[in-house]
NUTOR-728173 format. One record per residue: residue in one letter; x, y, z of N, C-alpha, C, O in turn. Coordinates in steps of 0.001 Angstrom, whole numbers, plus 500000, padded with zeros to 6 digits. Example, Ala and Ser with C-alpha at 12.3 -4.5 7.8 and 13.67 -1.06 7.14 Angstrom:
2
A513190494310507800512300495500507800513200496700507800514236496681508465S512850497750507080513670498940507140512900500030507870513409501138508039
***
This chain:
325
X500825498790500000500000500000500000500861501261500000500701502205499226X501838501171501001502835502129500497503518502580499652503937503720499449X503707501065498821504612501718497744503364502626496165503533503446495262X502210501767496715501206502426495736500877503720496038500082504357495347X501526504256497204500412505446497338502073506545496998501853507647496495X503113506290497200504573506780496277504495506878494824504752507872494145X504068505604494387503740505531492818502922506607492552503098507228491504X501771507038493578501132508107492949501301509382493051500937510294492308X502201509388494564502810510417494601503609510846493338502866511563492667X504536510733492883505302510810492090504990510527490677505802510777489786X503856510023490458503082510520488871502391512061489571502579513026488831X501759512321490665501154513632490787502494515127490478502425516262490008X503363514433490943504578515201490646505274515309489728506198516121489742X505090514728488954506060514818487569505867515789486864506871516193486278X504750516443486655504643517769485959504667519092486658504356520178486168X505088518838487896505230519901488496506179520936488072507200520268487910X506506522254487768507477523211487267508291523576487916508128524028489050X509629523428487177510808524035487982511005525582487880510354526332487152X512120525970488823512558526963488631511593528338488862510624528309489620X512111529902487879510546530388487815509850530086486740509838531098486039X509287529270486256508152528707485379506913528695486102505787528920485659X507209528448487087505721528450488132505294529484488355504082529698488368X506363530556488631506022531872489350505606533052487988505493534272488106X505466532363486940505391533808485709504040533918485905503864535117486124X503123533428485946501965534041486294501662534753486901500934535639486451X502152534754488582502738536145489440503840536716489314504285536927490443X504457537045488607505238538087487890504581538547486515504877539674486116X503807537854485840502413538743485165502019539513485648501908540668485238X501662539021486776499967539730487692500598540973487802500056541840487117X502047541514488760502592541926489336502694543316488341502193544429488501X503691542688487074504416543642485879503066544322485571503025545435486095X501922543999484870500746544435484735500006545050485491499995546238485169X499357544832486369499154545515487771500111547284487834499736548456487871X501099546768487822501989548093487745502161549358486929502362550546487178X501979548513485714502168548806484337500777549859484225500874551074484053X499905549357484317498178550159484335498461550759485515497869551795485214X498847550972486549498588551777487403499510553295486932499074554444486855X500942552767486663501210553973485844500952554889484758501226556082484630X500387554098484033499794554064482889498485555125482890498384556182482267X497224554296484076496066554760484174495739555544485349494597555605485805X497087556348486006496765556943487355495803558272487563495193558551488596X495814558886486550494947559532486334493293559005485828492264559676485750X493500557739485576492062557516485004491412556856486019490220556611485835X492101556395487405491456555995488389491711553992488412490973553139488905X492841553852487781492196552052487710492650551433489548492285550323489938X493359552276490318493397551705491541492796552329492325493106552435493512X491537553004491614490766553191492590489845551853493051489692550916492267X489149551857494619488131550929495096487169550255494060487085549042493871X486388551330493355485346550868492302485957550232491496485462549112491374X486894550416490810487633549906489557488458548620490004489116548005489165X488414548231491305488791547244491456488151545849491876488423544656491738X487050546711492527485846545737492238485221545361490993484790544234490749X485191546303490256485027546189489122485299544803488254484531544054487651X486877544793488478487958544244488041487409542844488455486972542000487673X487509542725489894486911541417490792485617540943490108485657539843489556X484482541647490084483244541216489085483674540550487644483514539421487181X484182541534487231484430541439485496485383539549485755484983538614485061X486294539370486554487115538147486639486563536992487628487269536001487818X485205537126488307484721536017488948484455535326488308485392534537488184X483043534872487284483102533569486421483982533091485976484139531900486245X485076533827485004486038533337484769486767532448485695487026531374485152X487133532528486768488135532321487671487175530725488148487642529595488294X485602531231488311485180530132488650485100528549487656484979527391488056X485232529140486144484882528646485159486615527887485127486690526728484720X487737528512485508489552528190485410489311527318486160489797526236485831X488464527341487508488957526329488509488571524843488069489404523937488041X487055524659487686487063523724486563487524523091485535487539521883485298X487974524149484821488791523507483607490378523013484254490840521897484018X490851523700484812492219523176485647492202521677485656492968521046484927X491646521291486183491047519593486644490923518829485265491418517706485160X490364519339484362489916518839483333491479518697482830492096517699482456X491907520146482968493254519724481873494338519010482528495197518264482060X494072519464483901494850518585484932495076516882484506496156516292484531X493802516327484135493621515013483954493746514583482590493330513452482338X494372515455481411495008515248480040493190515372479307492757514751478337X492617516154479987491351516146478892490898517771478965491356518574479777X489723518118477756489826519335477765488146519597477732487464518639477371X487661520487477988486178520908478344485598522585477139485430523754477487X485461521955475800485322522999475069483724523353474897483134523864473944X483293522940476037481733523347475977481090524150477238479900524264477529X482217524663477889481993525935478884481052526906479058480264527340479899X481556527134477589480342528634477334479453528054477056478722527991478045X478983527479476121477098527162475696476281526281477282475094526205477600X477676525679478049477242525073479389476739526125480089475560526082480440X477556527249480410477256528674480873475733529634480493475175530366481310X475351529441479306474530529745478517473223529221478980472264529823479463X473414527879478706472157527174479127471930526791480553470813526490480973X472995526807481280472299526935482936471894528503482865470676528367482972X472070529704482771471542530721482755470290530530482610469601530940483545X469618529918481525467972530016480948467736529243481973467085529592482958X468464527685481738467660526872483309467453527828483910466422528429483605X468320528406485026468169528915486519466865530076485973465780529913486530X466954531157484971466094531618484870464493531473484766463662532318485100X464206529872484082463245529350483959462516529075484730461314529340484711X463423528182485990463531527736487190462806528603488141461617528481488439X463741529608488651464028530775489519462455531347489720461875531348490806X461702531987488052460592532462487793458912531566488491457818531974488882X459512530335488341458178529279488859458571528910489945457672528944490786X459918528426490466460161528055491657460807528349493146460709527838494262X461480529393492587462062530193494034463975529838493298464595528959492698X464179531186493877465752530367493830466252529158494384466773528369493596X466199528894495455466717527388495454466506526356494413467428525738493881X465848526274494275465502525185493279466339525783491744467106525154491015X465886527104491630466469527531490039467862527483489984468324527509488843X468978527395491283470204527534491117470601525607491163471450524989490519X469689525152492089470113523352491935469931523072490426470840522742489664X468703523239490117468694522818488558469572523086487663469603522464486600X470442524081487968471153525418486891472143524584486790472501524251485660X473089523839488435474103522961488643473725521732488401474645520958488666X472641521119487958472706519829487968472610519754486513472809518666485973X472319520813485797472473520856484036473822520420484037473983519214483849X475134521339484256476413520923484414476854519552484718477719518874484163X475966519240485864476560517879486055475936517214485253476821516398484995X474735516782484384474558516156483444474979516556482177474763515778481248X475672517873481902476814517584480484477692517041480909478087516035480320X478378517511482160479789517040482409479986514913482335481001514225482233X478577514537482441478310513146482659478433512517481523479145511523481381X477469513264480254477696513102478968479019513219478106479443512392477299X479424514112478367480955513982478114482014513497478433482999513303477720X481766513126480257482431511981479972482562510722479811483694510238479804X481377509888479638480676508703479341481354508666478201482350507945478143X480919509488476993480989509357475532482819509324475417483301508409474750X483655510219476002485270510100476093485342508606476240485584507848475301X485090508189477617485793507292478105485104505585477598485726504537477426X483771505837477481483185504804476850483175504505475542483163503331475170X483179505595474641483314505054473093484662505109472475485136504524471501X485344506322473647486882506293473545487239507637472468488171507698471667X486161508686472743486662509670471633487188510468472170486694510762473258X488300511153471778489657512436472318487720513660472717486917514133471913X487746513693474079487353514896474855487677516145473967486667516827473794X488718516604473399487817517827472343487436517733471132487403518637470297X487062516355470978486344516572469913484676515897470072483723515732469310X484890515709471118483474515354472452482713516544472361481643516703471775X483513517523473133483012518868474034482979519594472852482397520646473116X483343519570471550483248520316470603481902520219469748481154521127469386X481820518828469533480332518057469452479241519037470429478393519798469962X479517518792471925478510518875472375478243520487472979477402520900473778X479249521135472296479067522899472472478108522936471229477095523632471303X478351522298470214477122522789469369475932522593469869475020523419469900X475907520870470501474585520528470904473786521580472112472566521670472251X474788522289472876473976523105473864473769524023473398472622524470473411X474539524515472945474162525999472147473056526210470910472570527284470556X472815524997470398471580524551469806470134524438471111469121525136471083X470365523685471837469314524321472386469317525031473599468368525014474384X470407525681473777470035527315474471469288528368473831468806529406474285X469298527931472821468692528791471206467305528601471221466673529595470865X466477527368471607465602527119471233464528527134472388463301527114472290X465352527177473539464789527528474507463868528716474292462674528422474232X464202530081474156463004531052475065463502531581473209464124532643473214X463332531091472062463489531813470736464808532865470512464949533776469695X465549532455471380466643533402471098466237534914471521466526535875470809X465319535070473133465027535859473557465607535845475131465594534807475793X466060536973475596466560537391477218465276536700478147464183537225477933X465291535772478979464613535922480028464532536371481151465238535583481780X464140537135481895464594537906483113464245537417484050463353536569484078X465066537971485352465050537339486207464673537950487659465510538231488518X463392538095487778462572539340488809462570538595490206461532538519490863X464008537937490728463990536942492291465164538089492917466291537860492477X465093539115493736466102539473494519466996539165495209468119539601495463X466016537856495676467260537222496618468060536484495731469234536660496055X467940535544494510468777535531493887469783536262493009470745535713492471X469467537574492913470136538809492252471502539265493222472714539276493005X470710539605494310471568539698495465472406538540496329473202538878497204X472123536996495966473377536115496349474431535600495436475403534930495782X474003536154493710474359535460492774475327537009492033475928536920490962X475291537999492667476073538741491625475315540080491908475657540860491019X474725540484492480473838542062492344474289542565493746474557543766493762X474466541736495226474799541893496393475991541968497025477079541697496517X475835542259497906477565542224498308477545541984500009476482541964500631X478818541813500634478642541503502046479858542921502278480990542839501801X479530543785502831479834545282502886480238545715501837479355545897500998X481278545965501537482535546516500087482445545237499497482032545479498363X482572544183499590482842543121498950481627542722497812480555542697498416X481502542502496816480738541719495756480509540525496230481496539925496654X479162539835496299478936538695496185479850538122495547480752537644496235X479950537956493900480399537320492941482221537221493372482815536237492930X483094538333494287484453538297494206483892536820495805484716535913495913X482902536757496595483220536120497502482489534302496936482941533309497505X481798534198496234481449532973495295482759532583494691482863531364494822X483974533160493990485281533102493603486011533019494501487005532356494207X485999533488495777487057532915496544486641531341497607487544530709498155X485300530974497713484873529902498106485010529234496574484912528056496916X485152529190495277485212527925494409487350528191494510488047527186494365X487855529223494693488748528443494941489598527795495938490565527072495696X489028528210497362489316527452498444488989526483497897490046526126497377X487645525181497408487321524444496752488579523624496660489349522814497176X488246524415495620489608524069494346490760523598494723491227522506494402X491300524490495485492850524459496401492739522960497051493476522055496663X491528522733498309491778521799498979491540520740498396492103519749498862X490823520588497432490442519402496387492277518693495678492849517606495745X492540519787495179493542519399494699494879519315495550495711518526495102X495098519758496296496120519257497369495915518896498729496858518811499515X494536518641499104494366517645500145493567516245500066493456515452501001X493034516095498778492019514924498660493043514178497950494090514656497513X492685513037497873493178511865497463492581511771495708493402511232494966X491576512126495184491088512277494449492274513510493481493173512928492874X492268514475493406492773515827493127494395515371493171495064516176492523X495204514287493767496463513876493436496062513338492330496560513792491299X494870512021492198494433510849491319494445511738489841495230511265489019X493717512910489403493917513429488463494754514095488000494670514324486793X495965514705488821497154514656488240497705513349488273498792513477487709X497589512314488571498890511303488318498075510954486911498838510900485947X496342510648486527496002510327485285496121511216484404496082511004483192X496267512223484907496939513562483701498872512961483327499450512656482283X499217513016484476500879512354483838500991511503482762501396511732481623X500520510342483342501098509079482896499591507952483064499587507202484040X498381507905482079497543506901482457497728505448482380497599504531483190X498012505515481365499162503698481663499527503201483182499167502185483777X500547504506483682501298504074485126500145504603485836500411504361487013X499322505029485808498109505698487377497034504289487133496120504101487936X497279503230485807495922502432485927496901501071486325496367500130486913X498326501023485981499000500064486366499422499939488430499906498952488983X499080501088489014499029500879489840497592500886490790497654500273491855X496790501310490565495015500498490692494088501981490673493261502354491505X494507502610489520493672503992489756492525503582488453492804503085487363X491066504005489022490334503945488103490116505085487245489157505839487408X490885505218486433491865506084485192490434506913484603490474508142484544X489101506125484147488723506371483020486949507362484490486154508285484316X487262506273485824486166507494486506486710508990486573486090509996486227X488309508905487216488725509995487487488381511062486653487903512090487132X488703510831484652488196511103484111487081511891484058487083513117483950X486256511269484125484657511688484031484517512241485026483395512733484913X484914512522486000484892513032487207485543514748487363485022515688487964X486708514720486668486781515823486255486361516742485065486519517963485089X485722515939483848485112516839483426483315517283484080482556518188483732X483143516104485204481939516897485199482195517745486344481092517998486828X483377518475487213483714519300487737483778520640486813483578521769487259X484097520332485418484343520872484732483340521847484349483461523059484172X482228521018484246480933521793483708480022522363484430479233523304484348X480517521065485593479669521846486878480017523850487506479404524715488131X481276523698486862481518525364487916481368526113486328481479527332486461X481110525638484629480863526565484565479151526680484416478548527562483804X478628525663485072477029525702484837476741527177486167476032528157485937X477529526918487521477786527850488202478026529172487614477326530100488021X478942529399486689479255530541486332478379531010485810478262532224485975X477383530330484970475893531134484158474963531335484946473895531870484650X475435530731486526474257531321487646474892532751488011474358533837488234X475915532439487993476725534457488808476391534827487997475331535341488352X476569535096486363475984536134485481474591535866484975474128536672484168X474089535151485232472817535281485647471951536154486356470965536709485872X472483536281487874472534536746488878473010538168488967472559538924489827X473877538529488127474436539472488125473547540861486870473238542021487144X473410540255485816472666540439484902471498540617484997470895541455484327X470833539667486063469140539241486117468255539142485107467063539447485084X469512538317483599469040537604482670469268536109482441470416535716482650X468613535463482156469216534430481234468683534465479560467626534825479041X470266533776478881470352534199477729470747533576477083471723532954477502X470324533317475738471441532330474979473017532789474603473808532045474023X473235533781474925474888534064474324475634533865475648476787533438475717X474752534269476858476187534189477712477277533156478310477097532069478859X478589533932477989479592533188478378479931532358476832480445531240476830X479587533034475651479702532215474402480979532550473836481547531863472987X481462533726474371483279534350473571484036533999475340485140534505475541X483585533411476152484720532974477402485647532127477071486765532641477121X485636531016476746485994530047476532487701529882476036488329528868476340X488091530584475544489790530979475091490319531415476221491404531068476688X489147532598476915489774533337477730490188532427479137491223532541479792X488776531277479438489555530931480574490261529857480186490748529352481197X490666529037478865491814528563478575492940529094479053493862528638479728X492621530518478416494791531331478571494725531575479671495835531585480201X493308531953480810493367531788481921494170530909483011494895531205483962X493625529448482334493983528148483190495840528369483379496596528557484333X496038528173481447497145527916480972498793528907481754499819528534482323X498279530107481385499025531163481824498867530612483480499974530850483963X498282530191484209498614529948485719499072528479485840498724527864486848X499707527955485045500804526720485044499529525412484874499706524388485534X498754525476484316498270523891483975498811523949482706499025524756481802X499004522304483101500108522025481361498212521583480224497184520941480438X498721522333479223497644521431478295497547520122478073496601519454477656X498857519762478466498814517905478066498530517405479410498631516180479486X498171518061480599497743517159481277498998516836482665500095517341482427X498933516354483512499778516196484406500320517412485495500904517087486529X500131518450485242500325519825486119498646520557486241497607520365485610X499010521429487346497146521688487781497766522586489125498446522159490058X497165524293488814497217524947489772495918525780489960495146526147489073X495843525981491172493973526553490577494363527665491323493476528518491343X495665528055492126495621529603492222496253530338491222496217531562491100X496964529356490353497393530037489536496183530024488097496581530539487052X495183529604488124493956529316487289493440530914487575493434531853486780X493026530881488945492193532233489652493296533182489514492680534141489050X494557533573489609495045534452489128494866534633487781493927535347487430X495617534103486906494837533824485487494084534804484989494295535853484379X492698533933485586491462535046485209491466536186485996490620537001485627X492124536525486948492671538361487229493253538842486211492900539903485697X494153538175485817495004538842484819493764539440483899493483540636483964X493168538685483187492718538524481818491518539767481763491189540499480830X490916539655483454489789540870483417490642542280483712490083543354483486X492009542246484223492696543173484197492912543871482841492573545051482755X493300543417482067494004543534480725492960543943480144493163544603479125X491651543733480520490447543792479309489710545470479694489115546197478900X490042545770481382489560546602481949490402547622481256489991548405480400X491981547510481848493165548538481698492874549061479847493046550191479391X492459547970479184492865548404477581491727548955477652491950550133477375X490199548782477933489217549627477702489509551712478932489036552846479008X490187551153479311490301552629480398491418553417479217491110554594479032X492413553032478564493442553124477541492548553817476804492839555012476753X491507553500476176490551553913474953490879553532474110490754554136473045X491427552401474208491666551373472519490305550981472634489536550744473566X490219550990470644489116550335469885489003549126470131490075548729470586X488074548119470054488122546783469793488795546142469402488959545048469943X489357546426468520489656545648467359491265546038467928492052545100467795X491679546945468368492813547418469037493478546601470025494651546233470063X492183546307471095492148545885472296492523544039471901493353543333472473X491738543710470935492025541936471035493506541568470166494037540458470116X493893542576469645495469542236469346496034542633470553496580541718471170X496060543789471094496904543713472474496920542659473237497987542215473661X495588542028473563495269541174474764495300539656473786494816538638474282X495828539631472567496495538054472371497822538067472257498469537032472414X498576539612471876499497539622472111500299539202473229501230538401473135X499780539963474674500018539920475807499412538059476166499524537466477239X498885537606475057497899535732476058499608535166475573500405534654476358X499775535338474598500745535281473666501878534577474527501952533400474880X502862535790474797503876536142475910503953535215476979504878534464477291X502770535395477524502434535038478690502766533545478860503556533074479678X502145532984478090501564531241477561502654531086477183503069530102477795X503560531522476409504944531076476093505848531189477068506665530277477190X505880532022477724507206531871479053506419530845480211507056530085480941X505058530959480232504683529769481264504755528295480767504818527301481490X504738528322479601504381526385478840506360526111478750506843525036478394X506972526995479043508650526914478589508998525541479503508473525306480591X509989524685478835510187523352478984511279523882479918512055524666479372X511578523531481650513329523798482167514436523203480815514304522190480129X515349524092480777516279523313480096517456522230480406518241522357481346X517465521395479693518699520413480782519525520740481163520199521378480355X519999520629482282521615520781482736523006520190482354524019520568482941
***
């Protein structure tokens, strides 16, 4: 038993990053952070509002990174985020309107957990590569998030869900920045205190060696993508909540973002590495960059070359291989 639970130690570790490779994500945060404050000191970006701001604009995201982390953590990928996001929105809205919030936010999460189920059944049971699963089945939701309410806003007239989901706050604080810091406490202890959260990095390493020593390779799997879908079925409840719509588009252009999110905070794409503070930093960065370039007064079209430029950079000094000695 010992030597099995070493074996897994040490597949959970193998993708761990040397050197500073780990730390460029906070030396992102840091250089940037700085960079706009000099930049925008006159325009106010460290002021209180603008930083809540900041915190709003980067909660789903961050909640939506902590999910995918896991996913990529475990060598699989979750490209149906947004239309997942989308269509728990209408759920919870649907919900919310006939039944009270409780019920409209369980339903909203248990949509998630029944894509996340579907996707990973269909991976691990018919054996098809997960993005081309979740790619499949982003059409399929987004097909009927569409067909739901005609490709019309449904609103969402529940206060108390407005105010626990994104409209409220507990003094200065936003609901939505304190929903983001409970999914990534989550997150954190999942992945470095459960036994589970090692299990998907060692099946992210090496699945051969995590099933040769008695890991059930293909639940873990499925297990993390329906973590996957589950926080971002969550995330279409905060902007839900926040919005006091549900809709078919929302959260439909996220999906890159909390990629370079995840990525830029040290999860390897292939699987085997998994940081979810560096996930939730991540998505700081990304609502930073999106805030700072709109305070800048770049155009659109201005703004998404800067901010792939800068995903760019970023993703390349964090994915950098140590070099041998």
């Amino acid at each position: 038993m010992k030597a099995v639970r070493s074996s897994i130690r040490a597949l959970a570790r193998r993708g761990d990053g040397d050197g500073l490779q780990q730390y460029v994500v906070y030396l992102a945060f840091v250089s940037i952070l700085a960079a706009f404050a000099v930049v925008l000191w006159d325009d106010g970006f460290l002021s209180w509002s603008n930083l809540l701001n900041i915190g709003r604009q980067a909660a789903p995201i961050a909640v939506m990174a902590v999910g995918m982390a896991f996913a990529l953590g475990s060598a699989e990928i979750d490209l149906s985020v947004g239309s997942t996001v989308a269509l728990s929105s209408l759920v919870a809205a649907t919900v919310v309107g006939d039944h009270g919030w409780l019920l409209g936010t369980l339903a909203a999460v248990c949509t998630g957990i029944l894509v996340g189920l579907v996707n990973g059944l269909i991976t691990v049971k018919i054996r098809i590569p997960s993005f081309l699963v979740t790619l499949g089945t982003l059409g399929i939701i987004s097909g009927i998030a569409r067909n739901m309410n005609n490709l019309q806003s449904m609103p969402i007239r529940n206060d108390t869900f407005s105010a626990l989901f994104g409209a409220g706050s507990l003094g200065p604080i936003s609901s939505l920045v304190i929903w983001t810091v409970i999914a990534f406490a989550l997150g954190h202890f999942a992945l470095h205190h459960l036994r589970w959260g090692r299990h998907v990095v060692a099946t992210g390493a090496d699945r051969e060696s995590a099933k040769a020593v008695g890991l059930n390779t293909d639940r873990i799997r499925v297990s993390a993508l329906v973590v996957s879908a589950t926080t971002a079925a969550f995330a279409g409840v905060l902007l839900a909540g926040r919005l006091a719509i549900g809709r078919h588009d929302l959260g439909e252009n996220d999906l890159l973002t909390v990629i370079a999110a995840v990525v830029i905070g040290g999860t390897s794409l292939f699987g085997g590495r998994a940081s979810i503070t560096g996930a939730v930093t991540g998505a700081v960065i990304m609502a930073m960059l999106n805030n700072g370039l709109i305070l800048m007064g770049l155009e659109v079209a201005d703004q998404l070359i800067a901010r792939g430029l800068i995903i760019i950079v970023a993703v390349a000094l964090s994915m950098r291989e140590p070099s041998e000695s």
